[in-house]
PyMOL Python script that loads the backbone (N, CA, C, O; Angstrom):
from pymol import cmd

cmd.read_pdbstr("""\
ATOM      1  N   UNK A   1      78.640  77.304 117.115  1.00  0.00           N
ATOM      2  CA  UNK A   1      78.937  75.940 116.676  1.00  0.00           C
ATOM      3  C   UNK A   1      78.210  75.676 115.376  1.00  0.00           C
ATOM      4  O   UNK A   1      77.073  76.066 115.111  1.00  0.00           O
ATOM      5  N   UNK A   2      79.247  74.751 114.364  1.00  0.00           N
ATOM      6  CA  UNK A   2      78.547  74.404 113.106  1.00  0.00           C
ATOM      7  C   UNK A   2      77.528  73.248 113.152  1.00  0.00           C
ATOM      8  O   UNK A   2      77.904  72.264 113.790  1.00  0.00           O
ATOM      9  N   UNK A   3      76.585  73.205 112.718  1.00  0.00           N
ATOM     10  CA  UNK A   3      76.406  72.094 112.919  1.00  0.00           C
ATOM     11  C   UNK A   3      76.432  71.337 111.689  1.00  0.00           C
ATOM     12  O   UNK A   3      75.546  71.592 110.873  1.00  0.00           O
ATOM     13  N   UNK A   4      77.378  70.361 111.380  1.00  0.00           N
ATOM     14  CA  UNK A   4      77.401  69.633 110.549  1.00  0.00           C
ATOM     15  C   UNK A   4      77.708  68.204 110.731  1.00  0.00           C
ATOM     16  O   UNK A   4      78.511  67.936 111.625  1.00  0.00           O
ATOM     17  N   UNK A   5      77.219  67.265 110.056  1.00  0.00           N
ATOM     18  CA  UNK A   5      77.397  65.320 110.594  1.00  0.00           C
ATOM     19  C   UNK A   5      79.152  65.086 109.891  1.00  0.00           C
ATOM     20  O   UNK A   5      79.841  64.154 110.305  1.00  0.00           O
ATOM     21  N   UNK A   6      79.568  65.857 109.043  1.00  0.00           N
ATOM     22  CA  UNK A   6      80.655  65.629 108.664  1.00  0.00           C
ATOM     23  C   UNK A   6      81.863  65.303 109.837  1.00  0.00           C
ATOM     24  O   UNK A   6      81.927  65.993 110.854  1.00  0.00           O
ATOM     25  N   UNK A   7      82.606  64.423 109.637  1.00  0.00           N
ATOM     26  CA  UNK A   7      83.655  63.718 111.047  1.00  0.00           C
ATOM     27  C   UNK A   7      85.245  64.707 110.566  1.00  0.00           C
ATOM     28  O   UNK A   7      85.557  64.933 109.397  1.00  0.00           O
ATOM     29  N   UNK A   8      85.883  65.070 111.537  1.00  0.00           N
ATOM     30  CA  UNK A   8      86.857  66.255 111.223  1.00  0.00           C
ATOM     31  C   UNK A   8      88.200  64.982 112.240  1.00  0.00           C
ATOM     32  O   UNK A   8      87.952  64.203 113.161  1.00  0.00           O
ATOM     33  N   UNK A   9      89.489  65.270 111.567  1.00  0.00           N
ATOM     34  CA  UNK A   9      90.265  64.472 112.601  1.00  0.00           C
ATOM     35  C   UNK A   9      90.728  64.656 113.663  1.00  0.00           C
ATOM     36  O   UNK A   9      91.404  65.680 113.762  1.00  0.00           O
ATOM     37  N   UNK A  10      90.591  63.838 114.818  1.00  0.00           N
ATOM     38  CA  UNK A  10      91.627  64.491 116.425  1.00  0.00           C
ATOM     39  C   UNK A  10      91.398  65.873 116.143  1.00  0.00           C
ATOM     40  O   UNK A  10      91.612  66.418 115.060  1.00  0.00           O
ATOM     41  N   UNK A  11      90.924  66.442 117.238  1.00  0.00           N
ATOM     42  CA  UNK A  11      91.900  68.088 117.151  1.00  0.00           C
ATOM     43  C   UNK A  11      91.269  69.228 116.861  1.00  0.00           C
ATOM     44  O   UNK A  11      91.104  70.188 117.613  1.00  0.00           O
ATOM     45  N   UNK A  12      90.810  69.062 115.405  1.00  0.00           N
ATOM     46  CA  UNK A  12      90.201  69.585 114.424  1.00  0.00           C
ATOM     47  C   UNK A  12      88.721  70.339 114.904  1.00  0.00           C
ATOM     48  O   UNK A  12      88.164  69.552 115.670  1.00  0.00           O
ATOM     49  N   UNK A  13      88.011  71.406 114.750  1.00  0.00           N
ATOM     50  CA  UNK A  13      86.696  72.066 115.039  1.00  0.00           C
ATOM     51  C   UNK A  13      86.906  72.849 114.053  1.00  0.00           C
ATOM     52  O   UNK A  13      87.874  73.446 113.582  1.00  0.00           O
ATOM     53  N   UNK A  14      85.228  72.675 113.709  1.00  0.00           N
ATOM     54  CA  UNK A  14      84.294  73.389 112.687  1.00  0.00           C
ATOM     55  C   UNK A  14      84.358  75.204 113.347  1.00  0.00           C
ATOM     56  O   UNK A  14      83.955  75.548 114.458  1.00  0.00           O
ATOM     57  N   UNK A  15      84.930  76.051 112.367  1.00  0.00           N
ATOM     58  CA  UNK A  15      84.562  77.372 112.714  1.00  0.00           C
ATOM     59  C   UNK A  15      83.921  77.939 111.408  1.00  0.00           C
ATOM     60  O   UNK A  15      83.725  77.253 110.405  1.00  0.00           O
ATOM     61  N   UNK A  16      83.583  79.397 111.538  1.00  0.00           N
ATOM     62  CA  UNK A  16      83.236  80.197 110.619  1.00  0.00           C
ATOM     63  C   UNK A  16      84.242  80.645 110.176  1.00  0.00           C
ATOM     64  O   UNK A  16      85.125  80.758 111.027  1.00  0.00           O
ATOM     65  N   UNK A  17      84.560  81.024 108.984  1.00  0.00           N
ATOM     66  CA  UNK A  17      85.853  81.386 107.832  1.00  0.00           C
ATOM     67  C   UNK A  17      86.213  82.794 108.609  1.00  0.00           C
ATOM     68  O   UNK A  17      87.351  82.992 109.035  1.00  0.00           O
ATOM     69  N   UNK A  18      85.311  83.612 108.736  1.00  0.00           N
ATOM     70  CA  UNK A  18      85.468  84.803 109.060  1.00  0.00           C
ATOM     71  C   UNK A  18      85.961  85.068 110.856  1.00  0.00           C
ATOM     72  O   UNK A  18      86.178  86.181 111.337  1.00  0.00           O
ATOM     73  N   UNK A  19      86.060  83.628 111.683  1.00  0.00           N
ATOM     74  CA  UNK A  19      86.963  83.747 113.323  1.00  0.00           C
ATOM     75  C   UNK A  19      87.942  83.419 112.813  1.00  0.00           C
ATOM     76  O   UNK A  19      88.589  82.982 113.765  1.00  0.00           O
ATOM     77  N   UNK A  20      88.807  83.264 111.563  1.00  0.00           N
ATOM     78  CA  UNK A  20      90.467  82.615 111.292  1.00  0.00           C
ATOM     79  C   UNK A  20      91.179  83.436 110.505  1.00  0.00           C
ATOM     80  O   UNK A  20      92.402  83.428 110.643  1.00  0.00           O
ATOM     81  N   UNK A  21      90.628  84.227 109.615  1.00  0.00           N
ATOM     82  CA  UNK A  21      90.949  84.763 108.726  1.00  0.00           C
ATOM     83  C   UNK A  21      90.126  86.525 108.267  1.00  0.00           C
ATOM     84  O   UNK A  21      88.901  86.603 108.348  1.00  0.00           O
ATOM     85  N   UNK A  22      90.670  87.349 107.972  1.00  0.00           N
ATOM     86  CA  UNK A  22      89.881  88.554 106.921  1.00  0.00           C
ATOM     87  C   UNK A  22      89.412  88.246 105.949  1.00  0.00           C
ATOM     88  O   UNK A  22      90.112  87.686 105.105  1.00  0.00           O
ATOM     89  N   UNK A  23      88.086  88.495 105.720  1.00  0.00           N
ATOM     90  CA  UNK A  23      87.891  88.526 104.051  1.00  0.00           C
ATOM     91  C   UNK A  23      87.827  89.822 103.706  1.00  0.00           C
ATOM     92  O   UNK A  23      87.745  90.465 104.753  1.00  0.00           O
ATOM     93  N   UNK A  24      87.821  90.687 102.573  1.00  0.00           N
ATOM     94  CA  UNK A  24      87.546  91.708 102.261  1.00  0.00           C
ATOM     95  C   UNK A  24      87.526  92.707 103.493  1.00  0.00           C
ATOM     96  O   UNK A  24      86.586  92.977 104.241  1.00  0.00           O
ATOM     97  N   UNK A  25      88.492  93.058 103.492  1.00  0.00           N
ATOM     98  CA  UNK A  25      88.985  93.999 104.626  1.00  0.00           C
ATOM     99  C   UNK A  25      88.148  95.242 104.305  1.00  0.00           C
ATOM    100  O   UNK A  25      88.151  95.726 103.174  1.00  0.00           O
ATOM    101  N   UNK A  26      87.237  95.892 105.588  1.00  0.00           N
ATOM    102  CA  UNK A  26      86.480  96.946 105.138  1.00  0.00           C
ATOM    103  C   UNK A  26      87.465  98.556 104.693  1.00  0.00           C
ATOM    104  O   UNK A  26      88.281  99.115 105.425  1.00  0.00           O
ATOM    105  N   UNK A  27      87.085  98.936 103.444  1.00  0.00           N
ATOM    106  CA  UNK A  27      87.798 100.326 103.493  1.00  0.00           C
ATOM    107  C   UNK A  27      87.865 101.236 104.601  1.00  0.00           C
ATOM    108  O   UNK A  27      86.887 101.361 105.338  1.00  0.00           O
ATOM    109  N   UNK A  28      88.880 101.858 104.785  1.00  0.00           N
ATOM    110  CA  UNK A  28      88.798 102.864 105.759  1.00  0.00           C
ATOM    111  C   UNK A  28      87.416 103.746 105.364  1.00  0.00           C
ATOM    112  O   UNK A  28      86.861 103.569 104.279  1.00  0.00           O
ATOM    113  N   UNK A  29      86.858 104.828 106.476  1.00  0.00           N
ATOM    114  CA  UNK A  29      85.838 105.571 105.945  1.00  0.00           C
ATOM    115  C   UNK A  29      86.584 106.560 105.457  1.00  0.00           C
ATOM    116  O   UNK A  29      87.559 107.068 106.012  1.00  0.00           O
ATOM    117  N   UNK A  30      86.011 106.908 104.149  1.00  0.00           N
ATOM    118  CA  UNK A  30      86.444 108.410 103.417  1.00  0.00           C
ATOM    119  C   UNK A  30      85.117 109.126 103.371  1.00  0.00           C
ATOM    120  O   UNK A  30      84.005 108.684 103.080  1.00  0.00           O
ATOM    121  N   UNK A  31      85.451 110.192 103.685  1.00  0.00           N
ATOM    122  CA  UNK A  31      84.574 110.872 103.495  1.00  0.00           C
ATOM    123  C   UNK A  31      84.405 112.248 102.796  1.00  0.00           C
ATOM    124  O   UNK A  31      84.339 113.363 103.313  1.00  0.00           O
ATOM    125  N   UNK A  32      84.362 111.964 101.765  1.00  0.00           N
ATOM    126  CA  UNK A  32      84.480 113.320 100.919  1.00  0.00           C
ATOM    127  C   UNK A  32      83.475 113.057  99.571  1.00  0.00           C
ATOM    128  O   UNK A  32      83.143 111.933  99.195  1.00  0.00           O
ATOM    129  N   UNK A  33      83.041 114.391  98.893  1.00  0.00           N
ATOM    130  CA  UNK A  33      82.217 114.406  97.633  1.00  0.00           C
ATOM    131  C   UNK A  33      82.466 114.025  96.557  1.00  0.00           C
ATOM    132  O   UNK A  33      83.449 114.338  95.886  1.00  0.00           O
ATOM    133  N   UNK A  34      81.674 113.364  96.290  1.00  0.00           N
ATOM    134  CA  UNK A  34      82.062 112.287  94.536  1.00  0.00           C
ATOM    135  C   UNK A  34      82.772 113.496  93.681  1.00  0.00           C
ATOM    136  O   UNK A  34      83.725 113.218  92.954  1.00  0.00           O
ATOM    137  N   UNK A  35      82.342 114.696  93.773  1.00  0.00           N
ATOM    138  CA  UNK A  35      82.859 115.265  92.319  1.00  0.00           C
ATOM    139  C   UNK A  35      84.698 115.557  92.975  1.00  0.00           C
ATOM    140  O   UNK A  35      85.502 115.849  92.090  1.00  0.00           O
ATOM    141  N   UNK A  36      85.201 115.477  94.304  1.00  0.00           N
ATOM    142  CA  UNK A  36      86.626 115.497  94.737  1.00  0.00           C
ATOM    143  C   UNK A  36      87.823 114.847  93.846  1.00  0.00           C
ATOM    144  O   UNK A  36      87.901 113.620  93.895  1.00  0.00           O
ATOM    145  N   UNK A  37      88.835 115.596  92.977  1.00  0.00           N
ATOM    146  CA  UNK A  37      89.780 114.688  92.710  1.00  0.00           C
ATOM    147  C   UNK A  37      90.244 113.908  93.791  1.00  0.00           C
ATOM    148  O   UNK A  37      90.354 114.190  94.984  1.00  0.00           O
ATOM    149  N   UNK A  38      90.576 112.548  92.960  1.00  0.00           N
ATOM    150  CA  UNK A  38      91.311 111.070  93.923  1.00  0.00           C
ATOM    151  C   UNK A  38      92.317 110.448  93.062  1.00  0.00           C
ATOM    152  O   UNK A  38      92.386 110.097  91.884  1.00  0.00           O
ATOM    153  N   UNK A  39      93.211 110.444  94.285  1.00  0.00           N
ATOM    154  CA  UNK A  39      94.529 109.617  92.982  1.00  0.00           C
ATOM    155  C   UNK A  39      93.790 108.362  92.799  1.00  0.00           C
ATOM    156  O   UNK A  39      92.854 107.985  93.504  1.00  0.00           O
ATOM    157  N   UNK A  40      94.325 107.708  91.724  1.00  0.00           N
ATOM    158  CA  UNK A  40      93.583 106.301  91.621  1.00  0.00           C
ATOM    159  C   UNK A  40      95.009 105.860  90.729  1.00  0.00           C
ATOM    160  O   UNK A  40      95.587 106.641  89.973  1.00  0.00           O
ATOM    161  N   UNK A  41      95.571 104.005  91.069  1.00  0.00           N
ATOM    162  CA  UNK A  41      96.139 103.693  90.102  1.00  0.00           C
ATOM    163  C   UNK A  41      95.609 102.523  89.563  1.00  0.00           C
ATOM    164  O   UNK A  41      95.267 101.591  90.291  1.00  0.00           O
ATOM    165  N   UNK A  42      95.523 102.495  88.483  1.00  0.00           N
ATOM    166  CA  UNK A  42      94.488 101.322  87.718  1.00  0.00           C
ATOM    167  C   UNK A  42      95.742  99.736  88.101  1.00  0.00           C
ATOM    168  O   UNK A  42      96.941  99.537  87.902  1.00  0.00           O
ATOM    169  N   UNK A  43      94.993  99.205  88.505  1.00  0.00           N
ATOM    170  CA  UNK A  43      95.991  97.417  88.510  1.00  0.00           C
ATOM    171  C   UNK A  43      97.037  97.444  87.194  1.00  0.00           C
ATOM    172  O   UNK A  43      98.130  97.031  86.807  1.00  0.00           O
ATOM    173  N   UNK A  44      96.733  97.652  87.092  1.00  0.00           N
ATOM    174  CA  UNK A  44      97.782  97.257  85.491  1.00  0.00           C
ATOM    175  C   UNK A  44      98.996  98.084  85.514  1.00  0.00           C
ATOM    176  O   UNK A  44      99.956  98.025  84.746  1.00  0.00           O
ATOM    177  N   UNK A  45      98.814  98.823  86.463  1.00  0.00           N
ATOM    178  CA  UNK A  45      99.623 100.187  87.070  1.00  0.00           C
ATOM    179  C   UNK A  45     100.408  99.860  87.947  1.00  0.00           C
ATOM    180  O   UNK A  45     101.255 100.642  88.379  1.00  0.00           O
ATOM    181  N   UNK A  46     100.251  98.475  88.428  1.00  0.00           N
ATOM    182  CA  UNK A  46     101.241  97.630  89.642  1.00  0.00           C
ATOM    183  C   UNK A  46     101.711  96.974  89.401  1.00  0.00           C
ATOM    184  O   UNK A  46     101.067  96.161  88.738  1.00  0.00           O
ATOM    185  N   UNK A  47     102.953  96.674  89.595  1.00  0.00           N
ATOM    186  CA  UNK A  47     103.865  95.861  89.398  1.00  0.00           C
ATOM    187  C   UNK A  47     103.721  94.465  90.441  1.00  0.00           C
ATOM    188  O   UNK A  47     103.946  94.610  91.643  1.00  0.00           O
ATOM    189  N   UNK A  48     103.308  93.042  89.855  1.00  0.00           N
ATOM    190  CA  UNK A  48     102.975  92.232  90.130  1.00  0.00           C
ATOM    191  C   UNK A  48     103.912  91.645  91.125  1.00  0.00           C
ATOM    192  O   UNK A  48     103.256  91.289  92.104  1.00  0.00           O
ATOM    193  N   UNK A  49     105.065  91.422  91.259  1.00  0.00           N
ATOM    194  CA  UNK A  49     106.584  91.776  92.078  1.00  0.00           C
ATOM    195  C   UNK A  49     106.943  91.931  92.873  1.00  0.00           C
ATOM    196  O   UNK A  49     106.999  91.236  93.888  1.00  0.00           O
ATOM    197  N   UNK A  50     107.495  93.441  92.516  1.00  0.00           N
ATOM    198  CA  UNK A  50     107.698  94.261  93.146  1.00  0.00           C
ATOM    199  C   UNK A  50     106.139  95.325  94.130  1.00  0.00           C
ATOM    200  O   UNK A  50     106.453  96.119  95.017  1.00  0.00           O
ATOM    201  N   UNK A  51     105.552  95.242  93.980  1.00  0.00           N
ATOM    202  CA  UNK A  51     104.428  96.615  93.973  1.00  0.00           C
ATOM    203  C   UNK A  51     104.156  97.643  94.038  1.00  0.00           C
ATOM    204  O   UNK A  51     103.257  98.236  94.635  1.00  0.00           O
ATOM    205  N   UNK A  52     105.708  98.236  92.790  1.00  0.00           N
ATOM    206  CA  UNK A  52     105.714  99.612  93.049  1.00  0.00           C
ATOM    207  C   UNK A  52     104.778  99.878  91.784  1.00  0.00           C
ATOM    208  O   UNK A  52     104.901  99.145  90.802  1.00  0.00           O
ATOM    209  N   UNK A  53     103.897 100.857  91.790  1.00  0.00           N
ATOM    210  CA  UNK A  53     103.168 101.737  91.139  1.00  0.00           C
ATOM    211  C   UNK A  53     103.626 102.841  90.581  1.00  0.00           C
ATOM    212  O   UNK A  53     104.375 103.660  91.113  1.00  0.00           O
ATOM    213  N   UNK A  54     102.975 102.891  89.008  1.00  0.00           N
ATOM    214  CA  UNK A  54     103.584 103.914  87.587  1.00  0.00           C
ATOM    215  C   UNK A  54     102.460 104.041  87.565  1.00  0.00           C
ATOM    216  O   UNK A  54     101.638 103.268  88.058  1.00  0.00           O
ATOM    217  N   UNK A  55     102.100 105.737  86.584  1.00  0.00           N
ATOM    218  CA  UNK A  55     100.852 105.882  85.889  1.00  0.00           C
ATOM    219  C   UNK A  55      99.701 106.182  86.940  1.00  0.00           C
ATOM    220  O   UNK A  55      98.518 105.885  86.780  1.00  0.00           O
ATOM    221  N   UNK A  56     100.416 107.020  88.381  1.00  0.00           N
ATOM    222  CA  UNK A  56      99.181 107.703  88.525  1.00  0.00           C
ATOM    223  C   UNK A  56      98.033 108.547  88.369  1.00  0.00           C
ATOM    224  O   UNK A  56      98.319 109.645  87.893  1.00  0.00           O
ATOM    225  N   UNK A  57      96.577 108.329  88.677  1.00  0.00           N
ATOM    226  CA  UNK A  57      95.490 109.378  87.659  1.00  0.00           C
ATOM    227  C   UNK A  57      94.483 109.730  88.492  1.00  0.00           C
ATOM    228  O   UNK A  57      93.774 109.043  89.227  1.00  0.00           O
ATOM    229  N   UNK A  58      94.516 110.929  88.272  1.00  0.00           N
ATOM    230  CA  UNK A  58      93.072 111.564  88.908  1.00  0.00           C
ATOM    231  C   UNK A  58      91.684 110.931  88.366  1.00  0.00           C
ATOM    232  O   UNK A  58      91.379 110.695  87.197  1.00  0.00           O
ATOM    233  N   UNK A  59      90.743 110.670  89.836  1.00  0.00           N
ATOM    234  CA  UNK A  59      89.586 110.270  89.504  1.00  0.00           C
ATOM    235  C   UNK A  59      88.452 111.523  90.130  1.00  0.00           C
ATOM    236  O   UNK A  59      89.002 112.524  90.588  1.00  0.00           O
ATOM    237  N   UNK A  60      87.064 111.489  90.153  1.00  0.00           N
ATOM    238  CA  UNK A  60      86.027 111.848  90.673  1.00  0.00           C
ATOM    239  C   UNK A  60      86.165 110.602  91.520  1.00  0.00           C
ATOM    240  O   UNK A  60      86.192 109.461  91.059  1.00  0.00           O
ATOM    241  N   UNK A  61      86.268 110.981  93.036  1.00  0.00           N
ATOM    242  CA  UNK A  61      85.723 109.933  93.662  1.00  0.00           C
ATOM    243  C   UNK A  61      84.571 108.879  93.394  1.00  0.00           C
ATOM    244  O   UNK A  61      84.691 107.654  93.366  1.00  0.00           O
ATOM    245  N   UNK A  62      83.404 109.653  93.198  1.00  0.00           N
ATOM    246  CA  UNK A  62      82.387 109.036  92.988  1.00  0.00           C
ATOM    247  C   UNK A  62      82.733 107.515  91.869  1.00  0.00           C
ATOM    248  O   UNK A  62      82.271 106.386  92.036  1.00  0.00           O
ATOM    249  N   UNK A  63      83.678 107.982  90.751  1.00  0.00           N
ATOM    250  CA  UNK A  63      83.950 107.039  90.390  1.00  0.00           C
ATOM    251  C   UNK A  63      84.555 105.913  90.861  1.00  0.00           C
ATOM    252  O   UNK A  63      84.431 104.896  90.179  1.00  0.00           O
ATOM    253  N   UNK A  64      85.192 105.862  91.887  1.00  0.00           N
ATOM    254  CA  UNK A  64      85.916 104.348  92.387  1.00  0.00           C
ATOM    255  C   UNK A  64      85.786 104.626  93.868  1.00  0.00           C
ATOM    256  O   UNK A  64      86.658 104.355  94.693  1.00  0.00           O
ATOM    257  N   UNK A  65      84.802 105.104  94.093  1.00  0.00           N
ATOM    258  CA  UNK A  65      84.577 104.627  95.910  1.00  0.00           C
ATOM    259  C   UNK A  65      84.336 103.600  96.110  1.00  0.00           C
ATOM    260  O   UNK A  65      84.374 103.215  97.279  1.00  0.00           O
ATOM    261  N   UNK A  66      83.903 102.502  94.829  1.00  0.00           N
ATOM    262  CA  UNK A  66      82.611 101.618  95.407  1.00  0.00           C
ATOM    263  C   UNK A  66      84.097 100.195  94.953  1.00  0.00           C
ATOM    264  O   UNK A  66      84.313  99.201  95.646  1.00  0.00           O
ATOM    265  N   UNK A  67      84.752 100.513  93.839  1.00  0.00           N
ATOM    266  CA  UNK A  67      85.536  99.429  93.113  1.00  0.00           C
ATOM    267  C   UNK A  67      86.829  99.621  93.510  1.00  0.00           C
ATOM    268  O   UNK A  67      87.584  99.132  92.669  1.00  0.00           O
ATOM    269  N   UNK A  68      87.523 100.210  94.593  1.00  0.00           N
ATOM    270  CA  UNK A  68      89.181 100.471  94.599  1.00  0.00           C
ATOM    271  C   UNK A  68      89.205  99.173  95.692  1.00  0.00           C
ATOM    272  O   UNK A  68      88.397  98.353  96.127  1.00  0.00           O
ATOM    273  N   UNK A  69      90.928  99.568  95.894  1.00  0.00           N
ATOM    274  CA  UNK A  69      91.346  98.775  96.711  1.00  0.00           C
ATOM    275  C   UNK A  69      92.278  99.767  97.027  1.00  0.00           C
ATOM    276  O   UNK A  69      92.991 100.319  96.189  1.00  0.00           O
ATOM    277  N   UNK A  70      92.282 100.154  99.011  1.00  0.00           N
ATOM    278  CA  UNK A  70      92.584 100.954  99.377  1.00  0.00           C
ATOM    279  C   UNK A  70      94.594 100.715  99.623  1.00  0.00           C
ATOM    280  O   UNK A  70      95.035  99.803 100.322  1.00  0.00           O
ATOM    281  N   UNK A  71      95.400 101.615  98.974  1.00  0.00           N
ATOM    282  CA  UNK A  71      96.497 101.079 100.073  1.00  0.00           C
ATOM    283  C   UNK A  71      97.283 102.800 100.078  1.00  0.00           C
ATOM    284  O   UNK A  71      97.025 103.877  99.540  1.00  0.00           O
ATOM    285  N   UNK A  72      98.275 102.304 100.958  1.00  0.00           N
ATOM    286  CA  UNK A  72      98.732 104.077 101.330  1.00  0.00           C
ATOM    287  C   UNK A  72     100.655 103.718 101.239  1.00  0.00           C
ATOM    288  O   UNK A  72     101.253 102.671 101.484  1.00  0.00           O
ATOM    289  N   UNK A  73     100.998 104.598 100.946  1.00  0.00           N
ATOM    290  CA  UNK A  73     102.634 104.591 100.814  1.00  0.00           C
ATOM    291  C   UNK A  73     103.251 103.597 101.953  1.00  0.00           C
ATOM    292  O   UNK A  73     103.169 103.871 103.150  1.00  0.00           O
ATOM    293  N   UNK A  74     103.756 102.643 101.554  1.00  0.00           N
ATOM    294  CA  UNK A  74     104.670 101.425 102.354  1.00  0.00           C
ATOM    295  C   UNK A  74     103.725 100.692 102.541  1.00  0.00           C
ATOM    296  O   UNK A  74     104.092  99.832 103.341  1.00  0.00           O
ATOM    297  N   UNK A  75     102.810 100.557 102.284  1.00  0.00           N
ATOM    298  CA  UNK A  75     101.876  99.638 102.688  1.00  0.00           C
ATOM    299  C   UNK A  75     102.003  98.035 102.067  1.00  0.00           C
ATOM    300  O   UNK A  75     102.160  97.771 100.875  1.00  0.00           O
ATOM    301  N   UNK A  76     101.884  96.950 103.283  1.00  0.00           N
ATOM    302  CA  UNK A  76     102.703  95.643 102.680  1.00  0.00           C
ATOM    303  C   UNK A  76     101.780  94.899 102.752  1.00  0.00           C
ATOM    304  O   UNK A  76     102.211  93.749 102.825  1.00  0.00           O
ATOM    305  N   UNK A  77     100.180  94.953 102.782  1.00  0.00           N
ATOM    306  CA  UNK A  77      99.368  94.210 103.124  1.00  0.00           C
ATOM    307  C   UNK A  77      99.138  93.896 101.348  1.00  0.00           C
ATOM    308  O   UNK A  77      98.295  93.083 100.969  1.00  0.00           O
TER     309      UNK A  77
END
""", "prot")
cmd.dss("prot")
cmd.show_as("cartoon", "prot")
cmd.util.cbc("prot")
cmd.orient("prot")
């Protein structure tokens, strides 16, 4: 329970953001060595749209383990 004096209407209860919703969905675990090629497609590489992706590029993992955003073929999330 929150505790806050703020009055909510009929109905209404105070939760934490994180019992209603995902934030930052945790990456799957990968587990492999930074120096491993990784496809990577840079944002600018997605089609805002549609979300099909042009201009795929090999990375060193190590480089974008920490900054990607994970998604996998058909993926609609």
């Amino acid at each position: 329970m929150i505790d806050d004096q703020r009055k909510l209407p009929p109905g209404w209860r105070w939760v934490r953001l994180g019992e209603v919703c995902e934030i930052n969905h945790p990456h799957p675990s990968i587990k492999r060595s930074d120096d491993v090629p990784t496809t990577f497609v840079p944002m600018e590489k997605v089609d805002a749209v549609s979300g099909t992706t042009t201009g795929q590029r090999l990375r060193p993992f190590g480089e974008i383990k920490k900054s990607y955003t994970c998604f996998a073929v058909e993926d609609k999330s």
